[in-house]
Structures are given as structure tokens and as C-alpha cells.
C-alpha positions in Angstrom: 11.3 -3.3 -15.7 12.5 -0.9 -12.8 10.3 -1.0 -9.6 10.2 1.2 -6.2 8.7 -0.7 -3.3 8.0 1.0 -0.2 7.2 -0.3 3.0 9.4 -3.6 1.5 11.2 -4.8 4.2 8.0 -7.0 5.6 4.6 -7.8 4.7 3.3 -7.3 1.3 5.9 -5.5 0.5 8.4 -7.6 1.1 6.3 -10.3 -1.0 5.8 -8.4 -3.6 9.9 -8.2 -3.7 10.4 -11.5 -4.4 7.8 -12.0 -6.5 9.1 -9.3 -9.1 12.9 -10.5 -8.3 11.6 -14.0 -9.9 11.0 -12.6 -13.3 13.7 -10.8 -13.0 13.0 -7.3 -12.5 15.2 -4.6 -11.0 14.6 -3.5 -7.5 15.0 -0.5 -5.0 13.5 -0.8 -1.8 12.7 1.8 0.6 11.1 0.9 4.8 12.3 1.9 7.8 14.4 -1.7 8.9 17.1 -1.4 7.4 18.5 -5.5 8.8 15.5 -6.3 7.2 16.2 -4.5 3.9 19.7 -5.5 3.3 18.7 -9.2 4.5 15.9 -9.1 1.5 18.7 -7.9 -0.7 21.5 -10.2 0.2 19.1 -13.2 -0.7 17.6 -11.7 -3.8 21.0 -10.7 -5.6 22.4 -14.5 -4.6 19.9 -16.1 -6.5 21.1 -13.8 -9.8 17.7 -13.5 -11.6 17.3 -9.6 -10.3 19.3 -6.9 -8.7 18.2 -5.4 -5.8 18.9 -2.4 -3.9 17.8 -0.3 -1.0 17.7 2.7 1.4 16.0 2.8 4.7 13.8 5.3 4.7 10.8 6.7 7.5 8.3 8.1 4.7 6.7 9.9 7.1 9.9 12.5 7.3 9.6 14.1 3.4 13.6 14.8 3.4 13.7 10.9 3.7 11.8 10.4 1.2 12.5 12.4 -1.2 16.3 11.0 -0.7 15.0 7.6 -1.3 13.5 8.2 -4.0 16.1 10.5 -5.7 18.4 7.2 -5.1 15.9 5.0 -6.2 16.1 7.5 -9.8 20.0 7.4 -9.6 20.2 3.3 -9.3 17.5 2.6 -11.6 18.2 5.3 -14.1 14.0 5.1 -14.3 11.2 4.2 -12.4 8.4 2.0 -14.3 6.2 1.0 -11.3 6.3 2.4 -7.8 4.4 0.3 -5.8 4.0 2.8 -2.7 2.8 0.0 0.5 3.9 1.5 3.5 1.2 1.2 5.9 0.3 0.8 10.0 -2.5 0.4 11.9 -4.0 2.0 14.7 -6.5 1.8 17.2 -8.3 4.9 18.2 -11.9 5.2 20.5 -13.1 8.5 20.9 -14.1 7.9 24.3 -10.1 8.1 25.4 -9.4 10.7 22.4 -5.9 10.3 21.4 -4.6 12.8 18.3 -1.4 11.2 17.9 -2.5 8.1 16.8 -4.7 10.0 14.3 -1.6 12.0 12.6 0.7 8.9 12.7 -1.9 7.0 10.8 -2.8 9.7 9.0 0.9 10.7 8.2 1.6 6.7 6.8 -1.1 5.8 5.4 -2.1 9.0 3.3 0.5 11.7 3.3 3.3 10.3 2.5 1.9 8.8 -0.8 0.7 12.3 -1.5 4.3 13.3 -1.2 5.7 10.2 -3.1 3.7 10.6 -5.6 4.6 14.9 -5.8 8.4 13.2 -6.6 7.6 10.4 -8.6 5.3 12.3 -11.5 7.5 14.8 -13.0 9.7 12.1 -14.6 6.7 10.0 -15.4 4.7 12.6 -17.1 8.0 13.8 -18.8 8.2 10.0 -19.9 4.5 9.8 -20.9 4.8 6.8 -19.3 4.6 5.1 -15.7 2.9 3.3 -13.3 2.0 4.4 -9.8 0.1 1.3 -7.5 -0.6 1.9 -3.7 -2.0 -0.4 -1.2 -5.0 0.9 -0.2 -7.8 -1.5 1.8 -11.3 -2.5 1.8 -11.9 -1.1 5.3 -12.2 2.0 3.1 -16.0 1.2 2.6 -17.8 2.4 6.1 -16.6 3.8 9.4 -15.8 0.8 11.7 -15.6 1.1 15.8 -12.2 1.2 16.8 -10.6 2.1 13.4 -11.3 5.5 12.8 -7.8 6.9 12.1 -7.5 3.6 9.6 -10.4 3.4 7.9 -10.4 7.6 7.5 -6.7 7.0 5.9 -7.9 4.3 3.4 -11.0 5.9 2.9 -9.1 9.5 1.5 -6.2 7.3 -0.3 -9.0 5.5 -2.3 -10.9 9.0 -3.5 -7.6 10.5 -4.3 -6.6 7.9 -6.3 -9.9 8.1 -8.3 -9.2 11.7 -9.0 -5.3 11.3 -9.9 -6.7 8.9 -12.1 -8.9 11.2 -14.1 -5.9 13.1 -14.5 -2.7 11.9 -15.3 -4.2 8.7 -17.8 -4.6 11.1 -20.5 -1.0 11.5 -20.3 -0.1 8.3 -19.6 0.4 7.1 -16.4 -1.5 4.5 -15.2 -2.8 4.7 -11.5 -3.7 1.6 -9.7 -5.6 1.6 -7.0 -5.1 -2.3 -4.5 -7.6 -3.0 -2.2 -6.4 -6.5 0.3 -8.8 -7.7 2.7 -7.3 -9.1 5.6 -3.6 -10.3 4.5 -0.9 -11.8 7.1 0.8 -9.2 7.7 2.2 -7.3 10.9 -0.8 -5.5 11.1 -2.9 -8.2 10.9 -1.4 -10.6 13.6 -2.4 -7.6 16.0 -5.7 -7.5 15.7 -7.5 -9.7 18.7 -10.6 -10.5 16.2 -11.8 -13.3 13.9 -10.9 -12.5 10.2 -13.1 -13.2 7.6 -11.3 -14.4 4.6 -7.5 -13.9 5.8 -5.3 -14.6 3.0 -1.7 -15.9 2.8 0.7 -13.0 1.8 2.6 -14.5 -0.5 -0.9 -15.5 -2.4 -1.8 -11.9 -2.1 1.5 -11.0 -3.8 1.0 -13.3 -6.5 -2.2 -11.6 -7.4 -1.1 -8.4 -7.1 1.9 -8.5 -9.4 -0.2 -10.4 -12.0 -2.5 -7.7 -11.8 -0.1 -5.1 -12.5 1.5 -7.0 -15.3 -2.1 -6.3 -17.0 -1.9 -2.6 -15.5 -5.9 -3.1 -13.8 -6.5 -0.1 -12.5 -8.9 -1.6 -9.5 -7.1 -5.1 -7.6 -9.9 -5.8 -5.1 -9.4 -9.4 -3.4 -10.1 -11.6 -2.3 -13.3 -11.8 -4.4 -15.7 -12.9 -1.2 -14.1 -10.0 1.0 -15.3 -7.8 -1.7 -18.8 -9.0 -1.8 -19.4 -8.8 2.0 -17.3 -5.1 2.2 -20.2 -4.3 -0.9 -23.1 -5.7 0.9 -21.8 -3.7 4.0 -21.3 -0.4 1.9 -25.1 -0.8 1.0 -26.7 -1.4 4.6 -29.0 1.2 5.3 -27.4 3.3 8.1 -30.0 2.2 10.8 -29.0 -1.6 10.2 -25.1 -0.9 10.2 -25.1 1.2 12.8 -26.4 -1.7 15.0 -23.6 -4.1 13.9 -21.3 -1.6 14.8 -22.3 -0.4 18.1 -22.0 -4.3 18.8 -18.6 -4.3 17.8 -17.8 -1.6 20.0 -18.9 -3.3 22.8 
């Protein structure tokens, strides 16, 4: 199989790289670091199970983008799975308002898999065929002090996801919708907070790609993050407002 990865060069991403490379799987990768990228490459064409390739690429900027995907079509000749990961962070309190933060997020974490995903389809649904899987996150459940710009992100990505997938299965494309916990990540080793759960990225990796292999439309993990992001999504308002305003604090 051919695969995009974006966001590749670290992370998830960069996980998921080598675990596809093992079973041999061609590769195009598309972040921002390009040392990273070519690094990632270097090592995965030495071992000769996979051939990888790359572009840096800021898919916030859509002529970027649309470059690095466009090369990702000329190298691969097709695209089966695009795994779209880019992702960052963000804190953001309304008490010391800060809109930039908002459209960065924002930018990352929603619009440019819009716009991916605007480049990717026509060949897809020319193919009948194709698979489109983006990182989304369990923090897209409730509103959560501090993590506005975030959660808002993963919260949109998630519905849109349910609606291209009411759309484009009928014509074959399968749209799968990943949902980590907390997973090692650069992200991650920011946050000044105890993690419930925090998995090992190269486990998360594992479970993702094995998922995809079975094309699951939901990948939801770790399975106790999931229960406790469910019992949260059912507090009555009065109850979760009062753990939140004490994580505010």
C-alpha cells in the first residue's frame, strides 16, 4: 500500500512511519522539520523493507500543502491511506483573551484537514476507493479550562468526520475517525498536569495501524481513557462544571 503521513516527522506520526515501513509499505511524509524528515527517511530506506519519501511542508499555508500532496501523488503514483496527524496544542484563558492562539490551533488542528482532505478526494472517489484517517482526540467530549482553542478544534474535527462519513462511504472511501488519550508526544510533555492513562507512542502506533488494517471507522484508546472521557460526557452540567472551575484554579 501507498500512505501519506502528515505531521510525520515526530510523535505519532513519526511512529506510525515505522510501523507501516515494517510491513513494508510505501511512504511520503509531509511536517514542517525537514532534519527530522530526511533523518526518518535515511533510516527507513537502510533497512530496505519500505521506501520512503518526503517534503516539508507547514499545512497550515494551503500552497504548501497542496504541493505536498501533489508530490506525494507524483511519487506514489496513488494514495491508499492518508493518515492526516498534524496537530499542536494551545493554552488559551479568556481572562487574558488571546486570538492568535485560537486561529493557530484552529488553523492545525481543523483547517488544514479540511483542505487536505479538498485535495485528497477527487482521486479517491475517481478510484472508488481510499482511505482518509485523522488524529482527532478524546478531549473532544466537554469544554475543559484552559483548552478552549484545543478541545473547540477536536471537537469540530470529530463532527466533520461523522458527516464526511455519511457521505463519501457510499462511494467508497472509508473515513476513520482516531481518538488517543494522552500519548507521549511533544504536546504531551508540555502539559504541567498528572495524566490519566498516558500511553507509550509507539504502543499507540501499534494500535492504530492494526486498526486501520481492519479499516474501523472509530479507534478510541486506550479503552479506560474512553470510559472516564464517557462518564465525563454524561455529568450533568451542574456537577462538571464544579470539577472544572477547580481545574481552573
Amino acid at each position: 500500500m501507498n500512505i501519506l503521513i502528515t505531521g510525520a516527522s515526530s510523535g505519532i506520526g513519526k511512529a506510525l512511519a515505522y510501523r507501516f515501513a515494517a510491513n513494508s509499505h510505501n511512504l511520503f511524509l509531509l511536517a514542517r522539520n525537514e532534519t527530522a524528515l530526511d533523518a526518518i527517511c535515511v533510516d527507513i530506506n537502510s533497512r530496505g523493507l519500505a521506501t520512503a519519501n518526503y517534503q516539508k511542508c507547514d499545512v497550515t499555508i494551503k500552497t504548501q500543502l497542496k504541493d505536498g500532496i501533489m508530490s506525494a501523488l507524483s511519487n506514489l503514483g496513488k494514495i491508499d491511506i492518508a493518515v492526516l496527524n498534524s496537530g499542536i496544542g494551545g493554552k488559551y484563558f479568556f481572562a487574558k483573551p488571546d486570538r492568535k492562539t485560537f486561529d493557530d490551533v484552529m488553523a492545525t488542528n481543523f483547517f488544514s484537514v479540511i483542505d487536505a482532505m479538498e485535495l485528497l478526494l477527487p482521486d479517491m472517489l475517481n478510484a472508488n476507493n481510499g482511505m482518509i484517517a485523522v488524529v482527532s482526540s478524546m478531549a473532544d467530549v466537554r469544554g475543559f479550562a484552559g483548552s478552549a482553542p484545543y478541545g473547540a478544534g477536536k471537537a469540530a474535527l470529530t463532527i466533520a468526520l461523522e458527516s464526511a462519513r455519511a457521505e463519501l462511504e457510499p462511494k467508497g472511501i472509508t473515513i476513520s475517525t482516531i481518538r488517543p488519550g494522552f500519548v507521549k508526544s511533544g504536546i504531551t510533555a508540555r502539559n504541567n498536569f498528572k495524566m490519566p492513562f498516558l500511553m507509550e507512542t509507539d504502543k499507540a502506533a501499534d494500535l492504530i495501524c492494526r486498526a486501520l488494517y481492519k479499516k474501523k471507522r472509530h479507534i478510541d484508546f486506550p479503552f479506560r481513557m474512553r470510559i472516564l472521557t464517557n462518564l465525563l460526557k454524561c455529568l450533568p452540567d451542574w456537577l462538571f462544571d464544579k470539577v472544572n472551575k477547580s481545574i481552573s484554579k
